[in-house]
C-alpha positions as CSV (number, residue, x, y, z in Angstrom):
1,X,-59.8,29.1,-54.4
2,X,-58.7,26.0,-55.4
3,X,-56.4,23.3,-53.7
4,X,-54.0,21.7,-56.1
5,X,-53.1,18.2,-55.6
6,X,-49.7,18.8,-56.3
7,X,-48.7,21.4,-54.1
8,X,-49.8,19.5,-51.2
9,X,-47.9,16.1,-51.8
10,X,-45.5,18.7,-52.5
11,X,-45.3,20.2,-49.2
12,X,-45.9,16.6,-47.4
13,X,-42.8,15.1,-49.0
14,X,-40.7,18.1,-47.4
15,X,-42.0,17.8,-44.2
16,X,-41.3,14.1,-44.7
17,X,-37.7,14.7,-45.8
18,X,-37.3,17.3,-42.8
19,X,-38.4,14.9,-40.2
20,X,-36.1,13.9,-37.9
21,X,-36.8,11.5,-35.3
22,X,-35.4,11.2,-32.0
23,X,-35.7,8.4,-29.7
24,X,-34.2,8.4,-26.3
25,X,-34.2,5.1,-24.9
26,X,-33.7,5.3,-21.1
27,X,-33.6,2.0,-18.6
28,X,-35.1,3.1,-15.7
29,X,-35.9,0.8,-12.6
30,X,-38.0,1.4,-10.0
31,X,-36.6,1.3,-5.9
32,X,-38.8,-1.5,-4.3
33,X,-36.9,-1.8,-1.1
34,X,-34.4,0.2,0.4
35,X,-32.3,-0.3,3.6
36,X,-28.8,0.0,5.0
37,X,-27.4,1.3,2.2
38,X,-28.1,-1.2,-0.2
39,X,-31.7,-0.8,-2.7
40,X,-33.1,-3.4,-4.0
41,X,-34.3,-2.2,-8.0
42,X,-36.9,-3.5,-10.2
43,X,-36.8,-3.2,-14.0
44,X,-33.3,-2.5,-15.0
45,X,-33.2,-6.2,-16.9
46,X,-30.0,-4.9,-18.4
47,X,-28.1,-3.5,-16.1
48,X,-24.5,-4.3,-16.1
49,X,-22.3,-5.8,-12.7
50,X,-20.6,-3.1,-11.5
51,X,-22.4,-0.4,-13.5
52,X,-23.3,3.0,-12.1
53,X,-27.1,4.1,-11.7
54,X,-28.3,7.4,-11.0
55,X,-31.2,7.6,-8.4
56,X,-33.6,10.7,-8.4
57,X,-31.7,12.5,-5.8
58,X,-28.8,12.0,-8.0
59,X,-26.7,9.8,-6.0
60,X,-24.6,7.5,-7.5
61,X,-25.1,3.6,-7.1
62,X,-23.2,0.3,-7.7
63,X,-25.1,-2.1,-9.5
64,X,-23.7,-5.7,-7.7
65,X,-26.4,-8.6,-7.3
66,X,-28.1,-9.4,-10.6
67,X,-30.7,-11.5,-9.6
68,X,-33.9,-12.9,-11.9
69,X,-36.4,-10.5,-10.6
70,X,-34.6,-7.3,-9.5
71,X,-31.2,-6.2,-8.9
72,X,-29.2,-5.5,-5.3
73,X,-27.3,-2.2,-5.9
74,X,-25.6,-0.4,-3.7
75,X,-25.3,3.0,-3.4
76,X,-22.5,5.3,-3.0
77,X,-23.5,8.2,-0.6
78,X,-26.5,9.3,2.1
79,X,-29.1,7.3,1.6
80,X,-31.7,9.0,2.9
81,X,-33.9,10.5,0.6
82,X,-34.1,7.3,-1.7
83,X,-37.9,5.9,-0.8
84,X,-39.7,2.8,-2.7
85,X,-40.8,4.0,-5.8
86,X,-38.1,6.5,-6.9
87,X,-36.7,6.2,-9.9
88,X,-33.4,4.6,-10.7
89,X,-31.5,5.9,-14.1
90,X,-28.5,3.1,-16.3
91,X,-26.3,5.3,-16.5
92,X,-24.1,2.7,-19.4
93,X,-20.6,3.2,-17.2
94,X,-18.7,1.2,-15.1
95,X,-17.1,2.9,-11.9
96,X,-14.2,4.7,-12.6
97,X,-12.1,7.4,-10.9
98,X,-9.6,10.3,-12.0
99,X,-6.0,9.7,-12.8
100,X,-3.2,11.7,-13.7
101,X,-0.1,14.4,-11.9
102,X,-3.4,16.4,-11.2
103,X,-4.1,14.0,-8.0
104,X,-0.4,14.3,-6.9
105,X,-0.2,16.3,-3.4
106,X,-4.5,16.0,-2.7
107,X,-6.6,14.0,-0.3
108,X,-9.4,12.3,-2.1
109,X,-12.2,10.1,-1.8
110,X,-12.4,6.4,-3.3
111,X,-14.4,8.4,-6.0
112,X,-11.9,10.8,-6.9
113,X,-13.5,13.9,-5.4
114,X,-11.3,16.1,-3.1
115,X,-11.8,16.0,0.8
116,X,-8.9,18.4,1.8
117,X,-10.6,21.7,1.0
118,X,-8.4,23.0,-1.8
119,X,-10.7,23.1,-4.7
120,X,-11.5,20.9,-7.3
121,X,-9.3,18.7,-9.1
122,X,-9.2,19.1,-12.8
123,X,-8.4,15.6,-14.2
124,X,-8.6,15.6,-17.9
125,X,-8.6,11.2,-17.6
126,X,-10.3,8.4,-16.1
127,X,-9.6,4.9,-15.5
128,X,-12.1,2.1,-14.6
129,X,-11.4,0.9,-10.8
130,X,-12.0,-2.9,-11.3
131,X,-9.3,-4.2,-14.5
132,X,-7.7,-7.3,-15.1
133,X,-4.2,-7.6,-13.9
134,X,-1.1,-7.8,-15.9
135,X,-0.4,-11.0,-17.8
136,X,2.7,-13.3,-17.3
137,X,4.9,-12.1,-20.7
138,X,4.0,-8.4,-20.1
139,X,6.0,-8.8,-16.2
140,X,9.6,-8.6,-15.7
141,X,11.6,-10.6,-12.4
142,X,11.7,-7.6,-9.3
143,X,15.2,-6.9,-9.7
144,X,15.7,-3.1,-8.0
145,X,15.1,-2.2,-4.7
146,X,12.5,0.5,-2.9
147,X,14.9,1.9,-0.4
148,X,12.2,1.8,2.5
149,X,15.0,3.6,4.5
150,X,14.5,1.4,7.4
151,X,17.9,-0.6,8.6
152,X,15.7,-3.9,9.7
153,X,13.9,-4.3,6.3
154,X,16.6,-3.4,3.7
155,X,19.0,-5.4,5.5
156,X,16.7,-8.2,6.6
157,X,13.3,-8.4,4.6
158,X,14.0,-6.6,1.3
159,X,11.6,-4.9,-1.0
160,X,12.0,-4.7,-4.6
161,X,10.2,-2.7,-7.1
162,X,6.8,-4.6,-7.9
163,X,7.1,-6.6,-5.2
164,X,3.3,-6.8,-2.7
165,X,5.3,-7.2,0.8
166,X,2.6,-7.9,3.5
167,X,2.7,-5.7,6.9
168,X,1.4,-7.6,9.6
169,X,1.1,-7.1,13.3
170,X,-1.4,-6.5,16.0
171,X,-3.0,-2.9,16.6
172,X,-0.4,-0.6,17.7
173,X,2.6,-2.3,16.7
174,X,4.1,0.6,14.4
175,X,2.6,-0.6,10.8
176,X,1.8,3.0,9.5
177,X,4.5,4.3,11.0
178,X,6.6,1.8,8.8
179,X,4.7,3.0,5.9
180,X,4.8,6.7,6.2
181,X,8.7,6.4,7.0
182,X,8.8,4.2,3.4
183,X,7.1,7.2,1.5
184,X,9.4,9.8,3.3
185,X,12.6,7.9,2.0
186,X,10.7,8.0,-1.7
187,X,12.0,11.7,-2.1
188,X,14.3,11.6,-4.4
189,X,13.6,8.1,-5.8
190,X,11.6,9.6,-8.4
191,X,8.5,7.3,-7.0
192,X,4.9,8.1,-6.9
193,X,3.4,6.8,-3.6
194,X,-0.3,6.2,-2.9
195,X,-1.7,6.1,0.6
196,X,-5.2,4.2,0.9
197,X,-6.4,4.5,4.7
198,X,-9.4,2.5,5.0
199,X,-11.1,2.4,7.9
200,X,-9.1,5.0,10.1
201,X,-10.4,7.1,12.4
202,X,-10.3,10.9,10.4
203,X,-8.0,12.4,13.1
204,X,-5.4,9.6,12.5
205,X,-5.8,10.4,8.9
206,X,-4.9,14.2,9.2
207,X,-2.4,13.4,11.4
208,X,0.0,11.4,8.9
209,X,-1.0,14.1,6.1
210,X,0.3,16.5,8.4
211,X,3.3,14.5,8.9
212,X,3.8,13.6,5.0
213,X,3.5,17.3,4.5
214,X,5.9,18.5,7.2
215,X,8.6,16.4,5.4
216,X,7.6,17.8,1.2
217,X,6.6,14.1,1.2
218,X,2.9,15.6,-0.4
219,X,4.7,16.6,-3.4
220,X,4.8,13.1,-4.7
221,X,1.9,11.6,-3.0
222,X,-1.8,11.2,-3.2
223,X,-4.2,10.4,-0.2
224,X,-7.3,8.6,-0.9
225,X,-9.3,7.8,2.3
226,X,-12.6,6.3,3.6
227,X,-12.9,6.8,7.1
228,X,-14.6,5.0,9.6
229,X,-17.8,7.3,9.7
230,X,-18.0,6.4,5.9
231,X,-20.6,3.7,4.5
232,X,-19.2,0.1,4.2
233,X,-19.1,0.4,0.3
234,X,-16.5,3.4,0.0
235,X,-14.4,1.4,2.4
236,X,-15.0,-1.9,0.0
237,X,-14.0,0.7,-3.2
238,X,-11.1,2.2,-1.6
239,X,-7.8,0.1,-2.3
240,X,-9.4,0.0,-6.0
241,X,-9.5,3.3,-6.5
242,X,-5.8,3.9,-5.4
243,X,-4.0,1.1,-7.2
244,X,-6.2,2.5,-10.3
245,X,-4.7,5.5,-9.8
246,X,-1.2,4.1,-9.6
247,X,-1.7,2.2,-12.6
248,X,-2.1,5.2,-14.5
249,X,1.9,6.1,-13.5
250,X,2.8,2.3,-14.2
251,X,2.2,2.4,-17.6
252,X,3.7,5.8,-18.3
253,X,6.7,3.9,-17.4
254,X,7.1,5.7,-13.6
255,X,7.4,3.7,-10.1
256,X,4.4,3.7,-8.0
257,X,4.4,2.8,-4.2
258,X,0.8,2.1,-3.0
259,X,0.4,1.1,0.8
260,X,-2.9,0.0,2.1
261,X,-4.0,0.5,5.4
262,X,-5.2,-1.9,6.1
263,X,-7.2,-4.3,4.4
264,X,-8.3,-6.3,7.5
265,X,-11.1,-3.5,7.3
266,X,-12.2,-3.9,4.2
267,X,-12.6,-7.3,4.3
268,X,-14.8,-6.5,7.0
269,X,-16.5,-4.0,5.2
270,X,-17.0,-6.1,2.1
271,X,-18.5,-8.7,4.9
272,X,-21.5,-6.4,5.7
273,X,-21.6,-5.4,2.1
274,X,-22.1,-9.0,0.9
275,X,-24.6,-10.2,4.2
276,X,-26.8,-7.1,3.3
277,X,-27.2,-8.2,-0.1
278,X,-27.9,-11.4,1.2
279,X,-25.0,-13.8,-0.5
280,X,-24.5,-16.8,1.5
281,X,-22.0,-16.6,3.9
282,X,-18.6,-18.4,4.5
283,X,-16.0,-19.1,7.5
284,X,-16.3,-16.0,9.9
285,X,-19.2,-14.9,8.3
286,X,-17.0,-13.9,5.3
287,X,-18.3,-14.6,1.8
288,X,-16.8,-17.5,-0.4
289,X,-15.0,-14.6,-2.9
290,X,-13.0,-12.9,0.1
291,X,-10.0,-14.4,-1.3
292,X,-10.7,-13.3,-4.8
293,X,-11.4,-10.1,-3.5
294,X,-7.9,-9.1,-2.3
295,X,-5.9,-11.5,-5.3
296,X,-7.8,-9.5,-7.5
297,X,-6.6,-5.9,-6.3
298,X,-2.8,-7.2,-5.0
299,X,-2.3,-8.8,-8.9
300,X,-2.1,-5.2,-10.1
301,X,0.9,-5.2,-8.8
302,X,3.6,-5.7,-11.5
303,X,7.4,-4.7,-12.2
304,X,6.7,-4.5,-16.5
305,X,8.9,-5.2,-18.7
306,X,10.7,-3.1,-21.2
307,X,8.2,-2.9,-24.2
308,X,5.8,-1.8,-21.7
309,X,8.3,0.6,-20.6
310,X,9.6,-1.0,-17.3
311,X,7.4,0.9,-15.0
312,X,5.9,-0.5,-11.6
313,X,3.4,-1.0,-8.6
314,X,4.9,-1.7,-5.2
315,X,1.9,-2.7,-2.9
316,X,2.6,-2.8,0.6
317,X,-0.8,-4.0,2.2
318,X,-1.4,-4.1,6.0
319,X,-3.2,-7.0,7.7
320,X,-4.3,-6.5,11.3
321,X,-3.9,-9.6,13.7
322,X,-5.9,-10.4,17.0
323,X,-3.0,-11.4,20.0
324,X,-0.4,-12.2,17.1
325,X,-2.3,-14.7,15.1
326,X,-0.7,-14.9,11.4
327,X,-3.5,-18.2,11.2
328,X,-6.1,-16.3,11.0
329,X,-8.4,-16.4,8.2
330,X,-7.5,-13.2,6.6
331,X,-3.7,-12.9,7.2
332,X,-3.7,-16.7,5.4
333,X,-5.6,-15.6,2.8
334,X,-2.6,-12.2,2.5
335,X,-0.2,-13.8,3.0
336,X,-0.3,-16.8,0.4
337,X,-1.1,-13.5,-2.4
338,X,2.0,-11.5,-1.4
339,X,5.6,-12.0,-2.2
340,X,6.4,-11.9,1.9
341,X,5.6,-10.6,4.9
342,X,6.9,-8.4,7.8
343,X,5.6,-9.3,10.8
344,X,5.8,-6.8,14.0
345,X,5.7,-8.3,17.2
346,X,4.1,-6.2,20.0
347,X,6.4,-7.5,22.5
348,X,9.1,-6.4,20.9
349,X,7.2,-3.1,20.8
350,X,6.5,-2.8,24.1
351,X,10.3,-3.9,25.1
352,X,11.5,-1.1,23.8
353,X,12.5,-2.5,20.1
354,X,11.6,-0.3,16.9
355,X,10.9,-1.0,14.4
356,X,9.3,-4.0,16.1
357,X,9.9,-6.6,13.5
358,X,10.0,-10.6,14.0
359,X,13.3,-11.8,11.8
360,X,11.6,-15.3,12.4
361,X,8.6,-14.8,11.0
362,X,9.3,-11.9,8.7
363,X,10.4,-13.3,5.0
364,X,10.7,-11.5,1.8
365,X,10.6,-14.2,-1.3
366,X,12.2,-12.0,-3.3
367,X,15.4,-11.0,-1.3
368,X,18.7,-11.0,-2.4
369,X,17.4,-9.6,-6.3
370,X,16.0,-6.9,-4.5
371,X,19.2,-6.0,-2.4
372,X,22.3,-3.4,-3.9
373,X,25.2,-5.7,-3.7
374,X,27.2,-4.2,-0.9
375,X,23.9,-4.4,1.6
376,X,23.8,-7.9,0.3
377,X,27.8,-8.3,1.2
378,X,27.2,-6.6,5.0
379,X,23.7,-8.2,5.4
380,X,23.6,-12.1,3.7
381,X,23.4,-13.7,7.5
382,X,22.2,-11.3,9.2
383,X,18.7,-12.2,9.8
384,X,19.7,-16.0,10.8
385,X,22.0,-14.6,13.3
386,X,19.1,-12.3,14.7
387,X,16.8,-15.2,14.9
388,X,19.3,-17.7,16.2
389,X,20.2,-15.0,19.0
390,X,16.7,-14.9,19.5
391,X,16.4,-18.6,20.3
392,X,19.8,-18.5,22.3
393,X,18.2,-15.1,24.3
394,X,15.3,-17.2,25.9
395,X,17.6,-20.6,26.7
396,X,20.1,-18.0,28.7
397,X,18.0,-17.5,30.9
398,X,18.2,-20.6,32.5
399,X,21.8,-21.3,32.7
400,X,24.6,-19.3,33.9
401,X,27.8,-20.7,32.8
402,X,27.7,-20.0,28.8
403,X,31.0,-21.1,26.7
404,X,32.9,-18.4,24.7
405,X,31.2,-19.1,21.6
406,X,28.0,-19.2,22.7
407,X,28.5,-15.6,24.8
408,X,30.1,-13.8,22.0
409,X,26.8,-14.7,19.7
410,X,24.6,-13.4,22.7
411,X,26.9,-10.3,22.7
412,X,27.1,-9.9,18.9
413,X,22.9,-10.8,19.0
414,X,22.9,-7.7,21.7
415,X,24.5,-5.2,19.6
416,X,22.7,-6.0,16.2
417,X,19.3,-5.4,18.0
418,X,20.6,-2.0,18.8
419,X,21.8,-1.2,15.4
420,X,18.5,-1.8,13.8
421,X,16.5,0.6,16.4
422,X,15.7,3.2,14.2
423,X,13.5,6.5,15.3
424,X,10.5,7.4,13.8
425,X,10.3,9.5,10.6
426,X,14.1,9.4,10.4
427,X,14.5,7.0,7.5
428,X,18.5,6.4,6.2
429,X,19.9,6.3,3.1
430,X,21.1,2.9,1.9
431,X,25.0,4.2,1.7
432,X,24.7,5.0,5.9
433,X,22.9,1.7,6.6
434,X,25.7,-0.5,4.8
435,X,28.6,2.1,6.4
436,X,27.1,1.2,10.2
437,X,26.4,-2.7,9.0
438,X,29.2,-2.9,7.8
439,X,31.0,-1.7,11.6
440,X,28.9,-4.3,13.2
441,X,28.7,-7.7,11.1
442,X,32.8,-7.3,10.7
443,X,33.1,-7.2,14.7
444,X,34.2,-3.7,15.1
445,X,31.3,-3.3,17.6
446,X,32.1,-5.7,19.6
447,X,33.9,-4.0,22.1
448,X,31.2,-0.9,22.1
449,X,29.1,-1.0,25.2
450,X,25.4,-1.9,24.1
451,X,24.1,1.5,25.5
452,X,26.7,3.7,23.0
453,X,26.0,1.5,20.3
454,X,22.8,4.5,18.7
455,X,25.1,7.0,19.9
456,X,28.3,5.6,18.1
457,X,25.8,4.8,14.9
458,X,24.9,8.9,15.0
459,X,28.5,10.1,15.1
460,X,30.0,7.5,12.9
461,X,27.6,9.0,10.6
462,X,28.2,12.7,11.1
463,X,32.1,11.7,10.9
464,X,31.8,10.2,7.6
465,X,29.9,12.8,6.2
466,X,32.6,14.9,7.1
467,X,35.5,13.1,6.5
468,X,34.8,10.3,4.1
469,X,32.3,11.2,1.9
470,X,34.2,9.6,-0.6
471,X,33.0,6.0,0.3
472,X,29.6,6.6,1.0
473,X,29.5,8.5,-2.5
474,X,31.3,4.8,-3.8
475,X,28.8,2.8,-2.1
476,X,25.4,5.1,-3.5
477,X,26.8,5.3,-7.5
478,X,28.1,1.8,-7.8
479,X,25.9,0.1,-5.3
480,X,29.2,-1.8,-4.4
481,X,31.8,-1.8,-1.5
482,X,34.6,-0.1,-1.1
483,X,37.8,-2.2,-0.5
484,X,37.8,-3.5,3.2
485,X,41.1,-2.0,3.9
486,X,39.4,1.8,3.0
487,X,36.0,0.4,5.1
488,X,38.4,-0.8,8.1
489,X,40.6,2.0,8.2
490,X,38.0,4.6,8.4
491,X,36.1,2.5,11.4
492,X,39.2,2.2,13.7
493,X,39.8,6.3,12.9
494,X,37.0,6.8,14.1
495,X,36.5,4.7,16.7
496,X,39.4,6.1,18.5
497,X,37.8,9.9,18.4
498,X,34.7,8.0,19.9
499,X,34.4,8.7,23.7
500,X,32.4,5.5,25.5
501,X,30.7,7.1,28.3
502,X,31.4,5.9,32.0
């Protein structure tokens, strides 16, 4: 049988035109040390910064000192089963996280995966964690106010929409407790809030979901939270992660109110981070991009303009002092980012005054623009007369005999400190704070003995609801005033129902 020539070159050309070839071009590293959490890789020449690698086990890693002969990379769970010589995978994306109304009402990790037990979260999108801010002509001037619902910061310290407002104060000093009163006042705001606890213990965590929950304050909020027991880079990743996930609601054109707690913590955190992967360090022992790492994140807060749909961020970050020191490397660093700062004395705290906040030392460089204009009407001086009556307070002490003028701005001083007591998880609508501000800063207080002043604030309340609903309904649709004669008439009616106990 005889083989013809043609059949076979026949039969090679189809194979030839059948062939398809398939090359899989993988970067793969090799681990050559490995060691609190951070790996030191071999080979991956072309790794990106910030790029995720897969290791064998298939935890996740974040690629972060490109140096000449290997790379420092960081990895993102238990590190225990990585050895020298296991293979490390590019995986060709930066770190990113879910986004989207599927996060709204879940606890989740700084990576996006749930930690509150209720199944998975079904996010259809993703957003990279590290993007560049929002340039100058795509911003609008903060011009409308987040209610926090607290008397002492709407009246005295402002916030507005897109403003970053800094929280400071030493430990124990009532900062979360100011934050989770601002979400519970977001209820019907139409406001998404974010809650980033970095650092906390997980018991204090639970605790404020618990609280947030008890109020329907979940419906419109997401936890994300890296505990203490966590490794140092989730608590690094974590205020990323949440104002990515705010950002996502920005440029839909909704309000976003993202609180983190606290970022002393991940400073600190980013501090063993950057002395494991040997970077040179700084003052404290802090690297020389510490600044750059908190500008970086509190930038993404923005109030856009109208092309981009006029949506927002609202950061409230949370600085930690040691004994009350604002000079401290950190809180310097926070405080020249941020549009203000409220600073909570623990005296104060611990003399019975709370919200514990300094009117000193607390500023908002945004104020009046963020302020309706009937709080600004009942509140302009305010916060000068609280911090003169401060001043007055301690030189009291020493002398007896006081002229009139000086005595009635100690009792006035007396009376305003009451007024802006305020309990915990009871935040007040803006049209009851100007009612009761408006009662104290036109004198009609002055006659109230300081112990009836919260109990005369509670009734006048009550009263109005029941029997001038009218004005409060004035002062929450037009944001103005009423006349003074309708404001003055309704105080002295009620003040002569009001029984001042003996």
């Amino acid at each position: 049988m005889s083989i013809k020539a043609e059949e076979i070159s026949a039969l090679i050309k189809k194979q030839i035109e059948n062939y398809q070839s398939e090359i899989e071009v993988n970067d793969v590293g090799t681990v050559i040390q490995v060691g609190d959490g951070i790996a030191r890789v071999h080979g991956l020449d072309n790794v990106m910064a910030g790029e995720l690698v897969e290791f064998s086990n298939g935890v996740m890693g974040l690629a972060q000192n490109l140096e000449q002969n290997n790379v420092g990379i960081v990895i993102l769970g238990p590190f225990a089963d990585i050895r020298e010589g296991s293979e490390v995978r590019r995986t060709g994306r930066i770190m990113e996280v879910p986004v989207g109304d599927e996060l709204i009402g879940r606890v989740v990790n700084p990576l996006g995966q749930p930690v509150d037990g209720l199944g998975p979260i079904n996010a259809v999108k993703t957003r990279p964690i590290e993007s560049p801010a929002t340039g100058v002509m795509d911003r609008k001037s903060v011009h409308e106010p987040l209610q926090t619902g607290i008397k002492a910061i709407d009246a005295l310290v402002p916030i507005g929409r897109g403003q970053r407002e800094l929280i400071i104060g030493d430990r124990q000093t009532g900062k979360t407790s100011v934050a989770i009163d601002t979400i519970l006042n977001q209820a019907d705001q139409n406001m998404v809030c974010i809650y980033v606890a970095i650092g906390q213990k997980e018991s204090t965590v639970r605790n404020a979901v618990e609280t947030l929950r008890k109020h329907g304050a979940l419906d419109y909020t997401i936890v994300v939270t890296a505990s203490a027991s966590q490794p140092a880079p989730l608590l690094f990743l974590a205020p990323y992660a949440g104002v990515t996930m705010g950002e996502e609601f920005m440029f839909n054109g909704r309000h976003v109110l993202v609180v983190y707690d606290d970022l002393s913590k991940q400073a600190s955190a980013y501090r063993e981070l950057s002395l494991l992967l040997r970077r040179p360090p700084g003052r404290e022992a802090f690297p020389g991009d510490v600044f750059y790492l908190h500008s970086r994140l509190l930038e993404r807060a923005a109030k856009l303009n109208d092309t981009l749909g006029a949506g927002s961020i609202t950061a409230l970050p949370f600085v930690e002092t040691q004994a009350g020191d604002i000079s401290a490397y950190i809180p310097t660093n926070v405080i020249s980012i941020t549009d203000g700062q409220i600073f909570l004395q623990s005296d104060l705290f611990f003399s019975g005054v709370r919200p514990a906040i300094n009117a000193g030392l607390s500023v908002s460089r945004v104020g009046g623009s963020a302020q309706i204009k009937a709080m600004k009407k009942v509140a302009g001086t305010l916060r000068l007369d609280l911090a003169s009556f401060r001043e007055l307070e301690a030189f009291a002490q020493f002398g007896s005999d006081l002229d009139k003028a000086t005595q009635a701005k100690l009792n006035r001083g007396a009376r305003t400190v009451e007024v802006l007591k305020q309990d915990l998880n009871k935040p007040l609508k803006v049209e009851k704070q100007v009612a009761i501000l408006y009662a104290l800063t036109r004198g009609h207080l002055d006659e109230i003995p300081v112990s009836d002043i919260r109990r005369f604030e509670g009734e006048f309340h009550s009263w109005l609801d029941q029997n001038r609903q009218n004005l409060l309904d004035h002062i929450r649709t037009t944001g103005d005033l009423p006349k003074d004669e309708e404001m003055n008439s309704a105080v002295a009616e009620f003040k002569k129902t009001f029984v001042v106990s003996e």
